[in-house]
C-alpha positions in Angstrom: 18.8 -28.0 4.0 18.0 -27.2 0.5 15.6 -24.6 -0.2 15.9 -24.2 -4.0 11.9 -24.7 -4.3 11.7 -21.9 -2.0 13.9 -19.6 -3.7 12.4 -20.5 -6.5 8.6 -19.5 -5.7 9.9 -16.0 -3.3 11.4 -15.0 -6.8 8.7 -15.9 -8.9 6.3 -13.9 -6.3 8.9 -10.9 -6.5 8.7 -10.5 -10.1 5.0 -10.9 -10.2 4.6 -8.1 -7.5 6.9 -5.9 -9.6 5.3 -6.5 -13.1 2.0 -5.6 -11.4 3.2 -2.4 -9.7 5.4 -1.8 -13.0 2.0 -2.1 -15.0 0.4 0.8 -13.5 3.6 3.4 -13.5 3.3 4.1 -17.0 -0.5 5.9 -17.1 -1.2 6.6 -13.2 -0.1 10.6 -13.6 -2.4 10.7 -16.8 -5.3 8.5 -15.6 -5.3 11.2 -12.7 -5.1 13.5 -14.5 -7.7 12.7 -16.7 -10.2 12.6 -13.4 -9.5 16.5 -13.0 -5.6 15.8 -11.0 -3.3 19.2 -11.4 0.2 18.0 -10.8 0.6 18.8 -7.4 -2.6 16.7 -7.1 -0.5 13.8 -8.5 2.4 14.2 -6.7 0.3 13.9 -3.5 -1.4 11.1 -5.1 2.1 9.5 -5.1 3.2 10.7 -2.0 0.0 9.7 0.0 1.6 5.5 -1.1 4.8 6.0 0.2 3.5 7.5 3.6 1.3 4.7 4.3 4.0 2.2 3.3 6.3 4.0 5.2 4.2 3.6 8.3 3.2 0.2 7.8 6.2 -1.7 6.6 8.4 -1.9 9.8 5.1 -2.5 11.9 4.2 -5.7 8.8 7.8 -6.8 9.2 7.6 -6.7 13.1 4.1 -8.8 12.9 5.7 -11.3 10.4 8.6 -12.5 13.1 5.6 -13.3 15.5 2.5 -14.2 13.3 4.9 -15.8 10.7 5.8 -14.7 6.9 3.0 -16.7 5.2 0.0 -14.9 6.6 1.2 -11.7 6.8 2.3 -12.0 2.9 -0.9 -13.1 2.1 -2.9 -10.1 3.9 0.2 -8.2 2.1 -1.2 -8.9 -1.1 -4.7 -9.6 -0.7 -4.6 -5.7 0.1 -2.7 -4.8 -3.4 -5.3 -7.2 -5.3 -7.9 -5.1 -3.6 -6.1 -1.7 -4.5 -6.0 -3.0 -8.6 -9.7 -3.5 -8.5 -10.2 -0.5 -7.5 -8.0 1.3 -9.2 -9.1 -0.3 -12.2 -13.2 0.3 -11.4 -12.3 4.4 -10.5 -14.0 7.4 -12.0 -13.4 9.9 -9.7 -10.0 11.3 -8.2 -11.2 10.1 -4.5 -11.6 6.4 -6.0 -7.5 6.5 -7.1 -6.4 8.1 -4.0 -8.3 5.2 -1.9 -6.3 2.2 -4.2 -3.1 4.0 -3.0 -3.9 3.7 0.5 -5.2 0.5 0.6 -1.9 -0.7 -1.3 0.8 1.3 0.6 -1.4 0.5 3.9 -0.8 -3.4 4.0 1.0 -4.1 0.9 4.4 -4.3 2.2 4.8 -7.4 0.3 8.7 -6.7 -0.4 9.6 -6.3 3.6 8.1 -9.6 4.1 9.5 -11.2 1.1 12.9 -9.9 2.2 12.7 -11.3 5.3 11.4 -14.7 4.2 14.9 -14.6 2.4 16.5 -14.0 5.3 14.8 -17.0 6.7 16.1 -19.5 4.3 19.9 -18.0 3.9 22.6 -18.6 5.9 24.7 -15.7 6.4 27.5 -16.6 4.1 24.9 -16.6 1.8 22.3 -13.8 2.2 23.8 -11.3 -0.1 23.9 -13.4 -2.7 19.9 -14.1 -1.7 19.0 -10.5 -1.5 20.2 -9.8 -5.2 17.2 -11.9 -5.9 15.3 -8.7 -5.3 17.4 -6.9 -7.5 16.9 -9.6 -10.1 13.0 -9.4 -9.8 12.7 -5.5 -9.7 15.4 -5.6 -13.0 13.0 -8.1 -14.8 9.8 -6.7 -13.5 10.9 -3.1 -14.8 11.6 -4.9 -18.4 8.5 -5.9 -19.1 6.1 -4.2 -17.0 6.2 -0.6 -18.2 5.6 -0.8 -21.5 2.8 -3.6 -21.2 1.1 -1.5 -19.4 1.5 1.6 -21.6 0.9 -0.4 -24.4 -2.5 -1.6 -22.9 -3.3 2.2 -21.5 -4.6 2.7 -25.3 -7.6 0.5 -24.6 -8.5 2.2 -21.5 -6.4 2.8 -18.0 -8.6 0.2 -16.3 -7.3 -2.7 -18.7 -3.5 -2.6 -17.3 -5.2 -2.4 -13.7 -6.7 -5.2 -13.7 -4.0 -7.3 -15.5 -2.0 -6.1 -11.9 -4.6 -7.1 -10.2 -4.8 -10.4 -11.7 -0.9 -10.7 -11.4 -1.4 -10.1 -7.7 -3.9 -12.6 -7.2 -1.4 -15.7 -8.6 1.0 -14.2 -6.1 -1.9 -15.0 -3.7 -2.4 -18.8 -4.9 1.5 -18.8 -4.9 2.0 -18.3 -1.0 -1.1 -20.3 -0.3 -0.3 -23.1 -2.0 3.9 -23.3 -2.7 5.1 -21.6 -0.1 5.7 -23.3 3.2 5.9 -21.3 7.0 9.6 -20.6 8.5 9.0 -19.0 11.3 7.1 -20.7 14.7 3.9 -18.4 16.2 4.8 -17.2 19.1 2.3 -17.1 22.2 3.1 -14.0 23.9 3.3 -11.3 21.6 4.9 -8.2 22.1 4.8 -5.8 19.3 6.5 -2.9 19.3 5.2 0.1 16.7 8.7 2.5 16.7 8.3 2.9 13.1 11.3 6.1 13.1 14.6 5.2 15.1 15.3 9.3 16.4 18.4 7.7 17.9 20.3 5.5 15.6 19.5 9.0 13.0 21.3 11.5 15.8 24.1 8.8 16.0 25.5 8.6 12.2 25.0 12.5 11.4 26.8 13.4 13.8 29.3 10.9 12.5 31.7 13.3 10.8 32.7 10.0 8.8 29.2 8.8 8.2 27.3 12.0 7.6 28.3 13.4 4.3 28.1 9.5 2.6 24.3 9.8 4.4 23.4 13.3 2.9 24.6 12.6 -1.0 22.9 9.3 -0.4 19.4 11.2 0.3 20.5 13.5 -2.1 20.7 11.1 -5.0 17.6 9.1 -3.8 15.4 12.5 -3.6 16.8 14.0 -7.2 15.7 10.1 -8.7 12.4 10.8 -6.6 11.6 13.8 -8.0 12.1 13.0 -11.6 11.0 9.8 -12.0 7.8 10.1 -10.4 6.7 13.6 -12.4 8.6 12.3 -15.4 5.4 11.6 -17.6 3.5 14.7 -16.8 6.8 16.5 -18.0 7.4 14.7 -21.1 3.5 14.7 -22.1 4.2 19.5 -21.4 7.4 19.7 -22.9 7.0 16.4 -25.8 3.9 15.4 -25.9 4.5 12.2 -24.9 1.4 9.7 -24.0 1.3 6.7 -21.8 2.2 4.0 -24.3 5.4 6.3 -24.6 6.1 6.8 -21.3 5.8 2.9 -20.8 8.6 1.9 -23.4 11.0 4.9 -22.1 10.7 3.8 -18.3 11.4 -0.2 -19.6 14.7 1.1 -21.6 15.6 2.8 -18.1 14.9 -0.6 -16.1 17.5 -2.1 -19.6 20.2 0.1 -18.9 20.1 -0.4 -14.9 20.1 -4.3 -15.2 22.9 -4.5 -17.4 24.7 -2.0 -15.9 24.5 -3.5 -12.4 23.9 -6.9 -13.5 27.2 -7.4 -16.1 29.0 -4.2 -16.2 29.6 -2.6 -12.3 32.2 -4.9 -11.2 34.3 -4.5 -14.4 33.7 -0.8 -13.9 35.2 -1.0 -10.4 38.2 -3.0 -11.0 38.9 -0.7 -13.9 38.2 2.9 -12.6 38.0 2.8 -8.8 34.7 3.4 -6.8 35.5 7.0 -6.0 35.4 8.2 -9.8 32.4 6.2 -10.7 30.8 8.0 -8.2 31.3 11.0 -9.4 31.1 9.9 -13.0 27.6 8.9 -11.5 26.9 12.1 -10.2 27.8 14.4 -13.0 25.6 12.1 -15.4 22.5 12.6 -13.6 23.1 16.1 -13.6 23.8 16.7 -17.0 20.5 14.5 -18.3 18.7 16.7 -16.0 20.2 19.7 -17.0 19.1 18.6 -20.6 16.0 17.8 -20.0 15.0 21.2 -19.4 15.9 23.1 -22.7 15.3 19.8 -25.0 12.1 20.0 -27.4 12.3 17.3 -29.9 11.2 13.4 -28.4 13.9 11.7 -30.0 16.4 13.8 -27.3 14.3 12.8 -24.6 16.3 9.1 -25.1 19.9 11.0 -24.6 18.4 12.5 -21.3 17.4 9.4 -20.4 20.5 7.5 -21.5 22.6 10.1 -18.8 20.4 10.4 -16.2 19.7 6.0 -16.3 23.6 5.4 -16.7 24.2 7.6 -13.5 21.7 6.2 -11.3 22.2 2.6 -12.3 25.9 3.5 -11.0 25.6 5.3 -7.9 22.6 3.7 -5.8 24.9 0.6 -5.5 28.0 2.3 -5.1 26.6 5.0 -2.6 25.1 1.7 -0.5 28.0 0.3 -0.5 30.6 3.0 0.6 28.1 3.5 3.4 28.0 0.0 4.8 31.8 -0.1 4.7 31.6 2.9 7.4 29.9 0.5 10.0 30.9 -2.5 12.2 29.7 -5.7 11.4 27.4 -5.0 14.6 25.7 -1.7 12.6 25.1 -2.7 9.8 21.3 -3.2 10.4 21.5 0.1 12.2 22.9 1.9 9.3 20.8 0.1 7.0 17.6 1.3 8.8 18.3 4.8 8.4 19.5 4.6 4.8 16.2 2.8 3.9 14.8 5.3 6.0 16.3 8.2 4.1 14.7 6.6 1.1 11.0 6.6 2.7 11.8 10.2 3.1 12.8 10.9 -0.4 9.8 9.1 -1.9 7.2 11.1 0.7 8.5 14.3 -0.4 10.2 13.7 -3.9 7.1 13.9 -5.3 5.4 16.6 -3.5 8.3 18.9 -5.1 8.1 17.4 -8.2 3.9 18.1 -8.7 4.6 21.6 -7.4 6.9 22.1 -9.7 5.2 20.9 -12.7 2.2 23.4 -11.5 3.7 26.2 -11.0 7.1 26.3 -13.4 7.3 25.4 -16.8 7.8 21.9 -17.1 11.7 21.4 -18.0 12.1 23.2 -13.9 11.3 19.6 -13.6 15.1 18.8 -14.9 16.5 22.1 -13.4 15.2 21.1 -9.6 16.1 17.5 -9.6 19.8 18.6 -11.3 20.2 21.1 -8.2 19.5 18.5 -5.9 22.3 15.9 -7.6 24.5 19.0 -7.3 24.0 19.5 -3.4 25.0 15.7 -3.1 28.4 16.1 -5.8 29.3 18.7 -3.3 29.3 17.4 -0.4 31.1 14.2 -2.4 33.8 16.8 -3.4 34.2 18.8 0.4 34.5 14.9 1.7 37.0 14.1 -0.7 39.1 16.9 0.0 38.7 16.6 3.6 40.3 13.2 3.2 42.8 14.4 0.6 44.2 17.3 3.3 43.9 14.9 6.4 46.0 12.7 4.2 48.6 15.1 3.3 48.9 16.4 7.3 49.3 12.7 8.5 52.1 12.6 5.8 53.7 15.4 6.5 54.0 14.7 10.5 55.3 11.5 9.7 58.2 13.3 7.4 59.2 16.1 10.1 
């Protein structure tokens, strides 16, 4: 059957939903900020999204196999149109924190989306559907952030509601061009495990699997932490404003797309996964590590330059190294708990990152994330040299 239509309007819904959230990233910490926020206020403020989400995504997923995709994705974004209105109509702190909550309580829009994908793939072809995603974040990230720093100059409320008007065509979009896949089930049976305690205790104590795991939450929490305090940094340490912020985070989302999009499989073939990843590594940590002591704006773009490069390498490589580790039967297993790893990272990331931005002076910002990427290069080093020795004892029984 050929769903090209269908691809067609999940995709188009995708890169609305991203251009609206993109919108916002630029001028959140500063609109905040503006209503009396300190940092750690902000990184709470970012922090309180991601718990909700985290709570209510698996549970929005679950309801979509039995409810079906199409309501659930419209209560999905009927609840991020609500959180852009108000976000847009706050003045007071309690009014940003609410449009948070409202959006990371129901607006689970990418789960569902996902999983409509899923619906309409065959297997053969579902990786190939689920770069879609990829493709909509990519172009999303292109255009969003600076728009919505650009617009931040005429008041923070402006870019909100332009979100909340791109949410609301993703609204008229499912209602009207998106048809059901999945058949309502009568007896429903719901179950609310959001946190799999098991399948966790299972793959760390997977001597194989573990250390992949730990530089995988490693690399997600050092993004975490500097990406989401980024802007309150660069407005200490720069004097950066919004509109800047919005044109730095859209040459970031540039760099990621064409690295992943035209350049990573070339780099593969050329140099091997295993030194990418480290390449990937050691350029995070050295635009951290420079972000700390730099003072003049136009440096900020070489931080960014490393630290981008870096990340656009290693998420997919890091993902992919640890799928390979798995069975065919696993891999949603293993999945689970990387994504979960990654729920983790963006509850705490920027807890640590406010705090630190508080209390420190702001280039700590670089310092702290940079320690984190190192934790993660070691344990990519003790692997490789655990592989490397068991390597060299397999050979030399096989030679006496």
């Amino acid at each position: 059957m050929d769903y090209k239509k269908e691809y067609f309007t999940i995709f188009t819904i995708m890169v609305t939903e991203v251009l609206g959230f993109s919108l916002i990233l630029p001028f959140l910490p500063f609109y905040a900020q503006d209503l009396g926020a300190s940092p750690f206020v902000v990184g709470l403020l970012l922090t309180c999204f991601s718990f909700f989400q985290f709570l209510s995504a698996p549970i929005m997923g679950r309801l979509s196999d039995h409810y079906g995709r199409k309501p659930l994705l419209f209560f999905s974004q009927l609840s991020t149109f609500i959180s852009f209105l108000v976000l847009g109509f706050s003045n007071s702190l309690w009014m940003i924190f609410l449009s948070r909550i409202i959006d990371g309580l129901l607006g689970s829009n990418f789960t569902i989306a996902q999983a409509y994908l899923s619906d309409i793939s065959s297997k053969k072809n579902r990786s190939k559907a689920f770069g879609l995603s990829g493709a909509a974040f990519g172009i999303g990230f292109l255009i969003g952030p600076a728009t919505g720093g650009f617009l931040s100059q005429y008041g923070y409320g402006v870019p909100a509601f332009i979100a909340a008007g791109m949410s609301f065509i993703t609204i008229l979009t499912t209602i009207f061009l998106l048809p059901e896949t999945v058949k309502r089930k009568k007896d429903v049976k719901i179950n609310l495990k959001i946190f799999h305690f098991n399948d966790f205790k299972k793959y760390f104590s997977n001597k194989k699997i573990s250390p992949k795991l730990g530089t995988f939450f490693s690399y997600i929490l050092t993004h975490v932490i500097w990406v989401s305090l980024s802007a309150l940094y660069a407005e200490r340490q720069l004097g950066f404003n919004a509109q800047d912020m919005g044109f730095y985070l859209t040459y970031v989302g540039l760099i990621s797309v064409i690295l992943r999009g035209f350049l990573l499989g070339r780099l593969i073939d050329f140099f091997g996964e295993k030194k990418l990843q480290f390449f990937g590594a050691a350029s995070m940590i050295l635009g951290l590590l420079a972000a700390s002591i730099i003072k003049e704006p136009w440096m900020f773009l070489v931080v960014m330059t490393f630290f981008a490069s870096g990340s656009g390498l290693l998420r997919p490589l890091l993902i992919g190294s640890v799928s390979r580790l798995g069975s065919e039967k696993e891999q949603g297993a293993l999945m689970g708990v990387t994504n979960s790893l990654g729920s983790l990272a963006q509850i705490f990331g920027p807890m640590i990152g406010g705090a630190v931005i508080n209390y420190l002076f702001p280039g700590c910002l670089g310092l702290v994330a940079g320690f984190v990427m190192v934790i993660g290069l070691v344990m990519m080093a003790r692997e490789e040299k655990r592989k490397n020795n068991k390597r060299v004892n397999k050979e030399s029984v096989q030679y006496y």
